[in-house]
C-alpha positions as CSV (number, residue, x, y, z in Angstrom):
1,X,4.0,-23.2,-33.8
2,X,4.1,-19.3,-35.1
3,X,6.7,-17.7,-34.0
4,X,7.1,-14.7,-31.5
5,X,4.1,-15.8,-29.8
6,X,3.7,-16.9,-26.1
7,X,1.5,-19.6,-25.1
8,X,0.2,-21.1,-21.6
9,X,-0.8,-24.9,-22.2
10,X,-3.8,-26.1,-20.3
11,X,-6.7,-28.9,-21.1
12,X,-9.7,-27.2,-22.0
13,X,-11.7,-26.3,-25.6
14,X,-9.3,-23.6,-26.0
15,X,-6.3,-25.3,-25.5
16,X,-7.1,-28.4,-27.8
17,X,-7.3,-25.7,-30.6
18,X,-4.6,-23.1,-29.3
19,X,-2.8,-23.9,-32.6
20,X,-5.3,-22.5,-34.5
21,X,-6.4,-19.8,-32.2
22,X,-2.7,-19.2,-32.3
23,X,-2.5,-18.8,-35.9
24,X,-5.7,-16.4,-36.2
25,X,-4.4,-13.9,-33.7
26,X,-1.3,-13.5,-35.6
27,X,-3.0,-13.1,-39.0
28,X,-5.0,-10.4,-37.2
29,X,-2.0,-8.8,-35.6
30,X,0.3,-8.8,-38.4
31,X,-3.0,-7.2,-40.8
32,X,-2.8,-4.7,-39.0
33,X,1.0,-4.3,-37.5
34,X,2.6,-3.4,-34.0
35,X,-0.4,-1.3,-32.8
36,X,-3.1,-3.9,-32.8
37,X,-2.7,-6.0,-30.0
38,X,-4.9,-9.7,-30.2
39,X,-5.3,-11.5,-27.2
40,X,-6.7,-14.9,-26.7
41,X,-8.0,-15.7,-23.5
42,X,-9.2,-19.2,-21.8
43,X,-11.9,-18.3,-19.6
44,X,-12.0,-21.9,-17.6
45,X,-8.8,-21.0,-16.3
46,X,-8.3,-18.8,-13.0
47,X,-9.5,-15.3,-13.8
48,X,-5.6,-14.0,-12.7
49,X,-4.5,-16.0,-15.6
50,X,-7.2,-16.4,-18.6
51,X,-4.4,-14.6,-21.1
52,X,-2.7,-17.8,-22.9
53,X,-1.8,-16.3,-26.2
54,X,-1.1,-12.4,-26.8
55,X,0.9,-10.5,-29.9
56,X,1.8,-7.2,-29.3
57,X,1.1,-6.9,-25.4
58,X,2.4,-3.7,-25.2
59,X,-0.2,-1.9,-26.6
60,X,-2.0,-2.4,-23.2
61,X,1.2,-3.8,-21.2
62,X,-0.4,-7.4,-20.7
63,X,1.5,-10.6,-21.6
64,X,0.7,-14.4,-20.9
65,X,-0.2,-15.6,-17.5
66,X,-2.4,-12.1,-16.7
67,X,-5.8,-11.7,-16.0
68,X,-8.7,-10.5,-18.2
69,X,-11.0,-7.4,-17.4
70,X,-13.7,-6.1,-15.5
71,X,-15.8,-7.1,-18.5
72,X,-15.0,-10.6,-18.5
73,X,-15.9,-10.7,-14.9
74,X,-19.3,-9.8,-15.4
75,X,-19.9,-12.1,-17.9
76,X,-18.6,-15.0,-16.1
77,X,-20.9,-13.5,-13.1
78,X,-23.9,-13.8,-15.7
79,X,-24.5,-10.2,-15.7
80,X,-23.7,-10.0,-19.3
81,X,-25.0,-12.4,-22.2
82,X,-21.8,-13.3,-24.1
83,X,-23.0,-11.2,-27.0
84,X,-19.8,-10.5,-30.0
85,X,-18.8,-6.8,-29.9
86,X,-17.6,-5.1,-33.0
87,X,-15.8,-1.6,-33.4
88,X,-16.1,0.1,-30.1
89,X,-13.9,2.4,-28.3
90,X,-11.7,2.1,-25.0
91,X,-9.3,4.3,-23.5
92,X,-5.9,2.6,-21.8
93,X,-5.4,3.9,-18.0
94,X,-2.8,6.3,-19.7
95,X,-5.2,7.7,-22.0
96,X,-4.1,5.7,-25.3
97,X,-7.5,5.3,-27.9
98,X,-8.5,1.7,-28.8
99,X,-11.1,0.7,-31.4
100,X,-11.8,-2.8,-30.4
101,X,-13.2,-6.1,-30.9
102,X,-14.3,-9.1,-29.1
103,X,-15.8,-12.5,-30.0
104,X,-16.7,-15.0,-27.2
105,X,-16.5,-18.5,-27.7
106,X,-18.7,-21.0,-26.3
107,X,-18.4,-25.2,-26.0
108,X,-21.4,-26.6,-25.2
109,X,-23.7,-23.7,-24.2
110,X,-20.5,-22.6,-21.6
111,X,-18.6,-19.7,-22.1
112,X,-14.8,-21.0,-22.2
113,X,-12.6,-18.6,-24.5
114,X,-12.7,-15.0,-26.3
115,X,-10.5,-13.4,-28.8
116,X,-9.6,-10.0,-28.3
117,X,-8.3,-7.2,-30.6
118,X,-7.4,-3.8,-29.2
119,X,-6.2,-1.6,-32.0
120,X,-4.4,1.5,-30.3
121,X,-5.9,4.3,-33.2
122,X,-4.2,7.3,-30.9
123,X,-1.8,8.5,-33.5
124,X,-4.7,8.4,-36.7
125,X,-6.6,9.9,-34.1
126,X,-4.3,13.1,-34.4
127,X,-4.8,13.1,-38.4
128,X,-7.7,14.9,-40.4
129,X,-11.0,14.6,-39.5
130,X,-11.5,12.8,-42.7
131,X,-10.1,9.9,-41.6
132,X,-12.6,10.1,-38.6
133,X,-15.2,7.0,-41.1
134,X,-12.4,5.1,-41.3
135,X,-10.9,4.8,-37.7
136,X,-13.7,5.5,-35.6
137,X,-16.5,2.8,-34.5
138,X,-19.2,2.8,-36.7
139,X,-21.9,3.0,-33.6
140,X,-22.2,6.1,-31.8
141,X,-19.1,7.2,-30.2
142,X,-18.8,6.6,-27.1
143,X,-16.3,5.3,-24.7
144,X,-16.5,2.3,-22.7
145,X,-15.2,1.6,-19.4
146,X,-13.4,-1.6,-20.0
147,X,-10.3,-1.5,-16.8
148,X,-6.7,-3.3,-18.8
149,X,-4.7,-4.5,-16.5
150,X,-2.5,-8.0,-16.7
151,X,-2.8,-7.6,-13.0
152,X,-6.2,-8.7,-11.5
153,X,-5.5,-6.9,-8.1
154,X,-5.2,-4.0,-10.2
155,X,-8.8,-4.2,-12.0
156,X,-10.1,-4.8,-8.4
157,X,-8.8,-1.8,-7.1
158,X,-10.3,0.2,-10.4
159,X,-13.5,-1.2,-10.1
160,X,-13.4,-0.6,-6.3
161,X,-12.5,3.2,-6.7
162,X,-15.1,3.5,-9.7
163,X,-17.8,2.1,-7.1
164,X,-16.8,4.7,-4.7
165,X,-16.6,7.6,-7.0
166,X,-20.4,6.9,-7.7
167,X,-20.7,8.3,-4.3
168,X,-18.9,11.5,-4.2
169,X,-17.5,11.0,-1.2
170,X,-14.9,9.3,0.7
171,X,-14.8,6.0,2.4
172,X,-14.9,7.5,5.5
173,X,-18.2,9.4,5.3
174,X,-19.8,6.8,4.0
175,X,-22.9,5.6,5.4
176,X,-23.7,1.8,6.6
177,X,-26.4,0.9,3.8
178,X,-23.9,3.0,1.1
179,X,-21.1,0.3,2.1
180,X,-23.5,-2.6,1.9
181,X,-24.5,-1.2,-1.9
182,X,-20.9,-0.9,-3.1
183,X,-20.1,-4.6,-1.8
184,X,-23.6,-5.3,-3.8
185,X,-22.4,-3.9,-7.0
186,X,-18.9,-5.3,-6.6
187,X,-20.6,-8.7,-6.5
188,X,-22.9,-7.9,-9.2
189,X,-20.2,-7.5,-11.8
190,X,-18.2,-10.1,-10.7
191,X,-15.6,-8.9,-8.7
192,X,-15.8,-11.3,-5.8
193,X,-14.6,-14.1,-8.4
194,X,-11.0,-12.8,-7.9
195,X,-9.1,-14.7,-5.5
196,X,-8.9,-13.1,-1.8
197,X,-11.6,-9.8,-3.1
198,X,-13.6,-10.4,0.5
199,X,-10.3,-9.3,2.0
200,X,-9.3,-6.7,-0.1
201,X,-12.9,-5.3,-0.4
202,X,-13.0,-5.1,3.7
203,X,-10.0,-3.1,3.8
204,X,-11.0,-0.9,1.2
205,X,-14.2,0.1,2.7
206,X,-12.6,-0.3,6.4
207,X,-15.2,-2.5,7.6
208,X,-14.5,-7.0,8.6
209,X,-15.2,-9.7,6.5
210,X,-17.8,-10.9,8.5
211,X,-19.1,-7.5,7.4
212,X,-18.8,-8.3,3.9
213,X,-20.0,-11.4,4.2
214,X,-23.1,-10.1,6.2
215,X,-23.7,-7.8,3.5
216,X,-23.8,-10.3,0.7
217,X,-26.5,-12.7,2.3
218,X,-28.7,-9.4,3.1
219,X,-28.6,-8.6,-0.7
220,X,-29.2,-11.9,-1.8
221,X,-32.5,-12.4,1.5
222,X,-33.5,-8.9,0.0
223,X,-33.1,-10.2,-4.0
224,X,-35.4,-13.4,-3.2
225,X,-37.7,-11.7,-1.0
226,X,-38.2,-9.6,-4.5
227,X,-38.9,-12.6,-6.8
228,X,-41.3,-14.2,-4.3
229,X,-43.1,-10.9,-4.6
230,X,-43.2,-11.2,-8.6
């Protein structure tokens, strides 16, 4: 096994060839030294704990046994095709530039894994705008909205606030059907995957989980009444 790297062991695609997942994210990290963090996530696992292998964590302050982000929800959801993403940008929650990559790995026609590399570029950023071809994504630049956090509670409560800032307003002037299409976004992207979200939703938006709940099964009447119509 490599050393300086952390690993979680559990049965699945991913862990039968964690050695050699293992081995690939520390070529990657060590190519590019202390600022690239690779992480190597099991997505069959709990999505509080898909991290099972990470070098340099502290680039976005995640280490094994955290959670994956908001992203990863919404593919899991289905609302994204697990499509490979090459050279595009992030920001950390204390404003630190990533260029980053992503490949998703499937078993089967099921999405079970991903590898991960978030290359803080903060400090070339600061250099001449020569080296701009070099460091910057080779797409138009623009910044994503990818939430890092090793805690999912925390990328809850991100994409919570993010809903409500849509808005403009606060959560109590909002209105009864504005509620209902936060809770439908939220669920849209995934966010009801995370363990104990119906409660933590409710609270947020100061309404009951039989609220919550009631909202969910009106989107869902509303959604088929909409592809009978088709």
């Amino acid at each position: 096994m490599p050393p300086g790297c952390n690993i979680i062991y559990h049965m699945s695609f991913i862990q039968d060839n964690i050695e050699l997942f293992s081995e690939i994210c520390e070529c990657i990290a060590k190519e590019f030294g202390s600022n690239c963090e690779v992480v190597l996530h099991d997505l069959t696992r709990p999505y509080d704990n898909t991290i099972v292998a990470i070098y340099n964590g502290h680039v976005t302050n995640r280490k094994v046994g955290d959670g994956g982000t908001n992203t990863g929800l919404e593919l899991l959801k289905g609302m994204k095709e697990p499509a490979d993403q090459y050279n595009y940008l992030n920001r950390t929650a204390d404003g630190r530039m990533l260029k980053s990559s992503s490949k998703y790995i499937c078993k089967d026609g099921k999405l079970v894994g991903s590898l991960c590399i978030n290359w803080d570029i903060t400090d070339l950023l600061s250099f001449h705008k020569t080296l701009d071809s070099i460091v910057l994504s080779d797409n138009d630049v623009s910044i994503g909205n990818e939430i890092f956090s090793g805690n999912i509670d925390t990328t809850l409560n991100l994409m919570m606030k993010s809903e409500l800032a849509k808005t403009g307003k606060e959560v109590c002037e909002l209105t009864k059907d504005e509620k209902s299409m936060i809770v439908n976004n939220l669920e849209k992207k995934g966010a009801f995957l995370i363990k104990k979200s119906v409660e933590r939703v409710a609270e947020f938006l100061d309404i009951s989980r039989f609220t919550i709940y009631n909202y969910l099964n009106s989107n869902k009447e509303e959604k088929k009444d909409v592809e009978d119509t088709d």
